[in-house]
N, C-alpha and C positions, 0 to 999 in steps of 0.2 A: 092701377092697371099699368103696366108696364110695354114699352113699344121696341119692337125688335127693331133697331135702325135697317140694317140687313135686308129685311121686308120690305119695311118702307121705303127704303132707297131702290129694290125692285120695281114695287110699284108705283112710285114716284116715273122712272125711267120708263116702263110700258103708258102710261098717262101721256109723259110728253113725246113719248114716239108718235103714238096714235095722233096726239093733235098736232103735231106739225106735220104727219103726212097727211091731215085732212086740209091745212094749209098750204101745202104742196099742191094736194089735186086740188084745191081753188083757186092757186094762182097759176094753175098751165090749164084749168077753163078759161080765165078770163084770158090768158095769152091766147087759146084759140080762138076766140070770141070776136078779139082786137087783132087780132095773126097781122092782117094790113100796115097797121097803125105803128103795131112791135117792131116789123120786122128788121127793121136798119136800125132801130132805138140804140141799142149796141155799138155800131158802127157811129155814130153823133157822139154817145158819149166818150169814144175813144177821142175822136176828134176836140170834143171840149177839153178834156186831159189835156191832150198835146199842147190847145190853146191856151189853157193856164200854166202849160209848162215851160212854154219859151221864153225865151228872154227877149226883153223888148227893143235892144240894140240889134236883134236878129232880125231876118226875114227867117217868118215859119215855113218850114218844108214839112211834107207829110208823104208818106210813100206806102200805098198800100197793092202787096200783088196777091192774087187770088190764083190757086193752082188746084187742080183736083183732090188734093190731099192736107192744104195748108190756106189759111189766110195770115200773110206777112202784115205786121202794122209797123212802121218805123217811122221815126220825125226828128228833128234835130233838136230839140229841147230837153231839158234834166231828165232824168229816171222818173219816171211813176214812179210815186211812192206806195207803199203796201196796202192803204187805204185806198187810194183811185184807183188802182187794180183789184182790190175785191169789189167796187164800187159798181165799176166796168163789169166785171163777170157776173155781176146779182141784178145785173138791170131785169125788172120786170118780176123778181123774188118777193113773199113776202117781206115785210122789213120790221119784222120783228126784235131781229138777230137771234144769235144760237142759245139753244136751251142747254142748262147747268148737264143734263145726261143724255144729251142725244148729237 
């Protein structure tokens, strides 16, 4: 018997769509669940960032402004690196990581 990759690479990709958006909607239940608990979780870990980012001969500053359309996060220590900024934006995500087709 013979397998059409093509196919199965199809339904390989509808498989894991489906089960990560069922992963999806059980981690924004349980964020509604905890909403309280969640809601600054974001804001901490930005701030832990910042705090592994400075350098220890400095005084850490941190500077955040909130405006109707923006929250500013700024601190005087190294760049986030590409890691602690997805790290930062998937607080409270499944932590599976990404699937090979979706």
């Amino acid at each position: 018997m013979s397998i059409d990759r093509g196919s199965l690479d199809h339904e390989l990709h509808e498989v894991f769509a489906r089960n990560n958006a069922q992963e999806v909607f059980k981690a924004l239940r349980n964020l509604e669940e905890y909403r309280e608990r969640h809601q600054a979780r974001w804001l901490w870990e930005l701030i832990q960032n910042a705090r592994d980012a400075h350098h220890p001969s400095r005084r850490m500053s941190i500077d955040i402004t909130v405006s109707a359309t923006e929250i500013r996060f700024r601190h005087n220590g190294r760049s986030f690196t590409r890691k602690e900024s997805l790290a930062s934006s998937t607080t409270g995500l499944p932590r599976q990581g990404p699937a090979k087709y979706c």
